[in-house]
N, C-alpha and C positions, 0 to 999 in steps of 0.2 A: 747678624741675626743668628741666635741659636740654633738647632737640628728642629727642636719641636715647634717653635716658632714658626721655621719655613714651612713645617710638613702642614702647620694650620693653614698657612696661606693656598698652601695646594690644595686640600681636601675640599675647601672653601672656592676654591673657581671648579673644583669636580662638581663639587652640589650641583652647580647650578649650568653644566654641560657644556664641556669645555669641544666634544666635535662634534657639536654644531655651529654650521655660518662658517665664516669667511679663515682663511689661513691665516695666521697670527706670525706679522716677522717683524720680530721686537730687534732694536738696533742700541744697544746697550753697552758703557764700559763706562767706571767711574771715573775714568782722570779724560779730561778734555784735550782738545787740540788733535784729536784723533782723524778728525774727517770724516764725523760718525753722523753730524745732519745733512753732511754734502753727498754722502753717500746713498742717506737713505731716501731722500729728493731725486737723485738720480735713479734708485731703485725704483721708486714710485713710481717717476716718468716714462720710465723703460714698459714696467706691465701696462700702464694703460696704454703706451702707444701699442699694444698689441690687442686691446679690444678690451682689457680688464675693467673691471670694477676695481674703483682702488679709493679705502678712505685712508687717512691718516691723523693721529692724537699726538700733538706736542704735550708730555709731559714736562715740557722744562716752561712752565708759566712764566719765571725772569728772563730770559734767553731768548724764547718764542724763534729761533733759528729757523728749523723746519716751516715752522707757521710764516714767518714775517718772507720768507722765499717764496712759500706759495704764494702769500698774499703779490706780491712783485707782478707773477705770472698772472694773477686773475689783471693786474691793471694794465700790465702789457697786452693782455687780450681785447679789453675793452678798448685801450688807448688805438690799438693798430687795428682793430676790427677783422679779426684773425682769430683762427679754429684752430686749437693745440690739446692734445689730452690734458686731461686736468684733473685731478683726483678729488676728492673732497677735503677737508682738514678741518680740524679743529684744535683750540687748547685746553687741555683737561687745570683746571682751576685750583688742583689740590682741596680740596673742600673735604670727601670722604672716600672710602673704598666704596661704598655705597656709590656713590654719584659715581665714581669712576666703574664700576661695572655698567650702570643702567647707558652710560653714553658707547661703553663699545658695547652694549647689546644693540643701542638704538643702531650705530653706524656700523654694526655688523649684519645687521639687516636688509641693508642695500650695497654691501659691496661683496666681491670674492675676497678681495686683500684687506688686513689693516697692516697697515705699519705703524707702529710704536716711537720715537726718538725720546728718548730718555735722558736724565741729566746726567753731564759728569760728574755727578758726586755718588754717594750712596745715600738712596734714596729709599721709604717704604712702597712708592708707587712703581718705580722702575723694577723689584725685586716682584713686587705682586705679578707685575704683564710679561716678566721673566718665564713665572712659573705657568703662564697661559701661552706661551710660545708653542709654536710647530717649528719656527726658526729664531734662532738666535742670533744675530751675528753680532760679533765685537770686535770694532775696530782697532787694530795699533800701528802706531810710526814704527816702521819696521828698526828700530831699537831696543836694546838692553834698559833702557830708561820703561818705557814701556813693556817690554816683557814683563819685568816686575809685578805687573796688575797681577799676570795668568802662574808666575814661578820665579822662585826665585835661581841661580845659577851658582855654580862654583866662579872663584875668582882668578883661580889658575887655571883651568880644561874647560870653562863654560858649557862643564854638567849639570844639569839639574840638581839641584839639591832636593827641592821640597816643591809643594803648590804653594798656592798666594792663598788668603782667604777669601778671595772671590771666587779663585778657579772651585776652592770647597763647597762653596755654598753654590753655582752653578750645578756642580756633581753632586750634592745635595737635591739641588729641584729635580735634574734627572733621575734620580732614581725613587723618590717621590712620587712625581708625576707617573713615569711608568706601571708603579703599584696602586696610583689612584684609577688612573684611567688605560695603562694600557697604554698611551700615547710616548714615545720617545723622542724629546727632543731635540732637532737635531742643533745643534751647537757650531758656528762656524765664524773661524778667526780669520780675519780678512786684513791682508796684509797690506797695509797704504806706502806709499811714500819709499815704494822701493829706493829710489837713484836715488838717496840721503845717503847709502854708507857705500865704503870701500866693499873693495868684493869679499877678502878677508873675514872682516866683520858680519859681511850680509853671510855667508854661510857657515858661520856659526848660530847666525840667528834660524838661518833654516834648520842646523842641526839640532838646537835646542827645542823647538816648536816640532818638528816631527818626534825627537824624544817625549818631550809632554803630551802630545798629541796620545800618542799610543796608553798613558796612563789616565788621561781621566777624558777620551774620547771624543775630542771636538774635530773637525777638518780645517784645513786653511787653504787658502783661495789667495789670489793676490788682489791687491782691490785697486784706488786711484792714487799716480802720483801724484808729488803736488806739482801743480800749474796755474800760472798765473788765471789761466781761463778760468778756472772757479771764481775763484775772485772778482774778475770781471763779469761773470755773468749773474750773480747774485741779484742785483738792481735791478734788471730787468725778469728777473726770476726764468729766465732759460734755462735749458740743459745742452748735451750737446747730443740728445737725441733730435732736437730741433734743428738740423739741419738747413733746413731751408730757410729758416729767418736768422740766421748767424753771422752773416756775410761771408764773404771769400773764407774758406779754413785753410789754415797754417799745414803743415806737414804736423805739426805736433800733438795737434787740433783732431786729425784725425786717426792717429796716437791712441790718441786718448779715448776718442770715440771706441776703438777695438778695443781697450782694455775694460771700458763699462761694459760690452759686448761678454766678454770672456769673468766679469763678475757675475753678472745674473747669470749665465749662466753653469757657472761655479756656483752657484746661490740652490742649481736645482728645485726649482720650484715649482708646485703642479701645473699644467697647463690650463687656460681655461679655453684660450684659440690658438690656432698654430699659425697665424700671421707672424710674420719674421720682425725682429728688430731694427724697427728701419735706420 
């Protein structure tokens, strides 16, 4: 999307009062296999077990990820007749920007949180609820494969050369947004799937990610490795905030638990209660 393109999309959610209601943490990155619905499921679960309001809009209508997860947990709850946070959800139907505002006005009305899961592709609705973010985060496989979305690199020193045009059009909405409303978005790369590379590798990718970092102002966070446990818990729609209904946890299990722990809270998010992350 052009400069003036995006700047419409912003002025257009300024009109209509972008700080009021609920905090906006959009989970966005166009190339898939990131761990960008697993993530943001697990975010979801994490605030409401601490007392949040929490809705959440699958914008990927073919995919339905996020949604068909939730949907898992609402049958595991009925099935087992068990009380577990639960956020609300819904799938945004692609129909219009229109219809798409009027459902997060409706579902920002009853909650603190929306979270956003957007498709992996490029999308007009995921770039719209981009530019309506208070958080952004974009998931990557902590590789050069994926770097690419946010810059591209040298092929000898794995310097930065340049951004990507998405990191542009990201740094675009930011500074948009800021002159529409005031609001700066806070922008946060969250790094999955550390244990994939040699160490080597892994820190050059930190080198480069803290290099771009500093030029068009996001933060990075590390986020979830992969583990079979995702996988497995999908079907029954748990997390592994659910502790008590998981059975026996593995060492790795619980791993994993501290590192969802040490996301949201790299996530920095307002408080709504200071109940702890169980």
């Amino acid at each position: 999307m052009q400069s003036g393109h995006f700047k419409a999309f912003i002025l257009s959610g300024a009109s209509i009062g972008l700080m009021a209601g609920p905090h906006h943490i959009v989970f966005a990155n166009e190339k898939g296999g990131t761990g960008k619905s697993t993530t943001a499921v697990h975010v979801a679960i994490a605030l409401a077990s601490r007392g949040a309001r929490v809705g959440c809009i699958d914008l990927d209508s073919r995919q339905r990820t996020l949604h068909r997860y939730l949907e898992n947990r609402s049958d595991t709850i009925k099935r087992r007749g068990v009380t577990l946070p639960m956020p609300q959800f819904e799938v945004f139907e692609h129909e219009s920007l229109a219809t798409l505002e009027k459902q997060i006005d409706k579902l920002g009305r009853e909650n603190d949180f929306l979270i956003f899961d957007t498709p992996g592709r490029d999308d007009k609705y995921a770039r719209f609820v981009a530019t309506r973010a208070h958080t952004l985060v974009t998931p990557i496989n902590d590789s050069f494969v994926d770097f690419d979305l946010i810059g591209q690199v040298d092929a000898e020193n794995f310097k930065v050369r340049k951004l990507s045009f998405y990191a542009e059009l990201i740094w675009e909405a930011r500074k948009e947004r800021a002159k529409a409303d005031g609001v700066t978005i806070d922008w946060v790369v969250v790094r999955n799937r550390l244990h994939n590379m040699e160490a080597r590798n892994q820190q050059r990718m930190t080198d480069a990610i803290a290099e771009l970092s500093k030029r068009v102002g996001f933060r990075s966070v590390p986020g979830l490795n992969e583990r079979v446990i995702y996988r497995e818990l999908f079907p029954s729609g748990l997390t592994l905030i659910d502790k008590g209904h998981l059975g026996q946890l593995a060492t790795a299990h619980i791993v994993a638990r501290q590192e969802l722990r040490e996301l949201v809270t790299g996530l920095a998010l307002p408080e709504v209660q200071t109940a702890a992350l169980v």
